[in-house]
N, C-alpha and C positions, 0 to 999 in steps of 0.2 A: 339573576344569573344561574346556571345550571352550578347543579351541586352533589358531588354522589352520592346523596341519599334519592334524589328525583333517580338516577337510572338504575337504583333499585327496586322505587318503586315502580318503574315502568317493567321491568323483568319480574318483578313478584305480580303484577297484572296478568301480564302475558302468562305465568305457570299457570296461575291461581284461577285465570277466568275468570273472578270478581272481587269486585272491592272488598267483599265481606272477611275472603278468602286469603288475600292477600296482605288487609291487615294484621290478622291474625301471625300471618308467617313472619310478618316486621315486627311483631310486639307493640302493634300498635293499636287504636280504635280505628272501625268504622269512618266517625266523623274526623278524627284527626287527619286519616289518609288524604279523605276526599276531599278538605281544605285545604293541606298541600299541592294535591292535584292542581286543584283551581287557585292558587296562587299562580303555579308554577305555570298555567294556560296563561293568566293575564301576563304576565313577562313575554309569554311567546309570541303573545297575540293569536293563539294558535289553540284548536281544539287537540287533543290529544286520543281520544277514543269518543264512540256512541254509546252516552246512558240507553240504560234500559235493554241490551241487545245480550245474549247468551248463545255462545258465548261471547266475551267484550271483542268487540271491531275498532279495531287501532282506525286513526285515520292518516292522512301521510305523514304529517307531521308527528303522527305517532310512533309509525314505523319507521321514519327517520331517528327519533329517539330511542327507538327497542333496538334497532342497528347499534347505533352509538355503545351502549349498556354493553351490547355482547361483544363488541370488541374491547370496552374500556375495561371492566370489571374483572374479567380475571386476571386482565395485568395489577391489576387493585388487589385484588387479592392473593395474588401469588406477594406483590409485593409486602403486603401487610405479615404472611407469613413468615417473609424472609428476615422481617425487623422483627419477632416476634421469637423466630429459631436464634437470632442473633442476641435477641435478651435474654434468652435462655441458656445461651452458650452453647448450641447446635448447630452453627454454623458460621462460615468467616474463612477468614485470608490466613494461610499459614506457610508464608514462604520463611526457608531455615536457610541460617547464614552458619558456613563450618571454616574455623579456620585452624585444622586439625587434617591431616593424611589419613588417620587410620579410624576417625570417626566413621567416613562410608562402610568401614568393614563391618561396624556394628550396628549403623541406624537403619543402612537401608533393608537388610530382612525385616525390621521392626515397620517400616511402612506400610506396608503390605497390609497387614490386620489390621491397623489404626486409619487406614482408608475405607477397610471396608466397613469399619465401627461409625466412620466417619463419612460418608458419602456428599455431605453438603460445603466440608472444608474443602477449599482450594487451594490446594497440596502442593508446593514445589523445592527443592533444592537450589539453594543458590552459592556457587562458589565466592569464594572472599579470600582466594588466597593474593590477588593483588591490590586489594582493599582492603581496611578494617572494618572486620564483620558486625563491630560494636560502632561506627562509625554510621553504616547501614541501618544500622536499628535505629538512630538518631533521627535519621532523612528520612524514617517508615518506606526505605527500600525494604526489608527484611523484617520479621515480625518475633521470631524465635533464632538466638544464637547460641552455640554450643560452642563453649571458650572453657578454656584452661589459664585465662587470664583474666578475672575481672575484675574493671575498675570502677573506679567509685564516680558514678555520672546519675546525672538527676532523672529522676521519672523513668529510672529503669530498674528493675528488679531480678535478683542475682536469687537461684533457685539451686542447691546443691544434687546432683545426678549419682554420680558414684566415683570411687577414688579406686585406683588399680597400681599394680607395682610396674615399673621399668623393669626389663632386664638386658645384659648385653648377649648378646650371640655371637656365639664363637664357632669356628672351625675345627674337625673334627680332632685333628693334632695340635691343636693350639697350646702353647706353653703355658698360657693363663688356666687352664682346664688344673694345674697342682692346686690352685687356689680358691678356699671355699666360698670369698666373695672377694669383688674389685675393689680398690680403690683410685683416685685417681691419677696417682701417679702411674698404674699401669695403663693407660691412653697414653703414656706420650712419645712411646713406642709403636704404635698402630695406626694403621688407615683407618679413619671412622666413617664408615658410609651411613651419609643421612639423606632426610630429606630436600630440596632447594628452597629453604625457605629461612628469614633471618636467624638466626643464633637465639637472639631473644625470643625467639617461639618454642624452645626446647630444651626440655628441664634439665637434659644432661649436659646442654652446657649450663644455664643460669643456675640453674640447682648443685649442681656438682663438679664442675671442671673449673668453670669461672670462680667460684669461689675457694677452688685452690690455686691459683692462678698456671693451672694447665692447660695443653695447647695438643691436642692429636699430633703425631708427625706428618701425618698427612688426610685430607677430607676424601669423599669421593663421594658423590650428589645422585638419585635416581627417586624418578617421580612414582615408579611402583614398588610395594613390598616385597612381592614376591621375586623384581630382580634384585632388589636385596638381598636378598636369605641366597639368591644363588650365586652370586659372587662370593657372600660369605662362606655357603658350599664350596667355592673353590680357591678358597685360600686366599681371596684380594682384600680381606680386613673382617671388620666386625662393624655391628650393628647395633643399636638400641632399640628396641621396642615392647610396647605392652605385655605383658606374661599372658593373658587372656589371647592377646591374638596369636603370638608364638603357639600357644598349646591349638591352635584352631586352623592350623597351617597343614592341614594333613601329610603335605609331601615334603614338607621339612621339621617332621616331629624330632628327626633324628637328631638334629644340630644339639646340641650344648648348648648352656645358658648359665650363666650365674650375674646373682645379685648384686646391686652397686651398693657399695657399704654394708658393714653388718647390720645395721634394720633396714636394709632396702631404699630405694629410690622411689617416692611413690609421689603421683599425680594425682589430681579429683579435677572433676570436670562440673560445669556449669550451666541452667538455662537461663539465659539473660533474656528477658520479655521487658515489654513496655508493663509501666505498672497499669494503665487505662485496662488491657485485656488479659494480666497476670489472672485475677480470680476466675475466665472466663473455661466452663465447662473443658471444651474443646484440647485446649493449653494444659491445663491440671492432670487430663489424661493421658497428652503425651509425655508429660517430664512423670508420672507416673510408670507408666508401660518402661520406659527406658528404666527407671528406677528399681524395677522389680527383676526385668532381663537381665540387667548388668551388673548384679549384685553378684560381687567375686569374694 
């Protein structure tokens, strides 16, 4: 039966012009080659080239087999590469699962260079805000998850990124602005504009209002930050969000902000990977890059 060493050596023929020549290029002998050869004729029943001829004359059956070779072998060898980039950690599937609003503010500038670091990973974002993005990583929908929640689930591995503080945003005459930081009994006086997404996904309720058992007087929901902060510009409530993004908002530096509690309300975030491709180069250097960027 053919075998891809036969349509290499029928391409090492073909460069090489002789047996002598093209053993050599295989690390092979002379006499090993040409016993191959004539193994590989009695299977065919079929002459493969003219001894003696210079340079060597394929015969059809030859060049029926040199065809073969040039089509088969660099798909052979692209593919031998690709298992070989992927042992090394040079290459692979890197679709991210965010189940976080104001992640995009900070990951996607960071794509940018880590693709072009990375040219052989196949790079995608995947939303998960109406799935659980750890969920996804179970079914290898998603390969890398950026959570602020992690739980304790097998054969996944929880990588710490960076921890930032909450802060709430106020309006510019806001009567909370006397007070050097919140606590939560001041929420229960104010519209809290968040994002639409459950309670349990946000630390100022599970972190700080839930556990005094406070209640905003009233919600008010909107899927971008930025129409946050201008609502809050106009006096319709206050907001919570990151101190890193608040300070990166350049057209609402202006707003006011103080802290929830006197030490602060603070979050850390997580990469949860499979443990199968946690050590793999590719991985190490993204939860890297973000680790070094986001260090507040």
């Amino acid at each position: 039966m053919l075998d891809i060493k036969h349509l290499k050596a029928i391409e090492a023929l073909h460069k090489q012009g002789s047996l002598v020549k093209a053993a050599e290029s295989l690390n092979m002998t002379q006499s090993a080659l040409s016993h191959q050869i004539k193994l590989l004729e009695q299977q065919l029943e079929s002459e493969l080239f003219k001894r003696k001829t210079h340079p060597l004359q394929f015969t059809p059956a030859g060049r029926l087999l040199l065809e073969g070779a040039r089509s088969i072998l660099p798909s052979m060898q692209q593919l031998e590469r690709q298992f070989l980039a992927l042992k090394q950690g040079e290459t692979g599937r890197l679709w991210i699962g965010i189940d976080c609003h104001t992640c995009f503010e900070w990951l996607l500038p960071l794509l940018r260079p880590y693709q072009e670091k990375w040219p052989s990973v196949d790079l995608d974002i995947v939303p998960s805000f109406q799935a659980s993005p750890l969920h996804k990583l179970q079914q290898q929908k998603v390969d890398f998850v950026i959570t602020s929640d992690p739980e304790k689930i097998e054969s996944i591995d929880y990588t710490a990124l960076f921890s930032y503080e909450l802060v709430t945003v106020l309006p510019a005459n806001s009567a909370l602005l006397a007070k050097a930081f919140l606590v939560p009994e001041d929420f229960a006086q104010q519209t809290l504009i968040t994002y639409p997404v459950p309670q349990s996904k946000l630390d100022i309720f599970k972190q700080f209002l839930q556990p005094a058992q406070i209640e905003p007087k009233e919600l008010g929901y909107s899927e971008l930050t930025i129409m946050m902060l201008q609502r809050v510009e106009a006096g319709r409530g206050i907001c919570v969000l990151p101190k890193w993004l608040l300070e990166n908002q350049a057209d609402f530096q202006h707003l006011p902000y103080r802290s929830l509690g006197e030490e602060g309300l603070w979050s850390k975030l997580y990469a949860a990977t499979p443990q199968a491709i946690t050590h793999q180069s590719y991985i190490q250097d993204l939860i890297q890059l973000i680790a070094n960027e986001m260090k507040l």
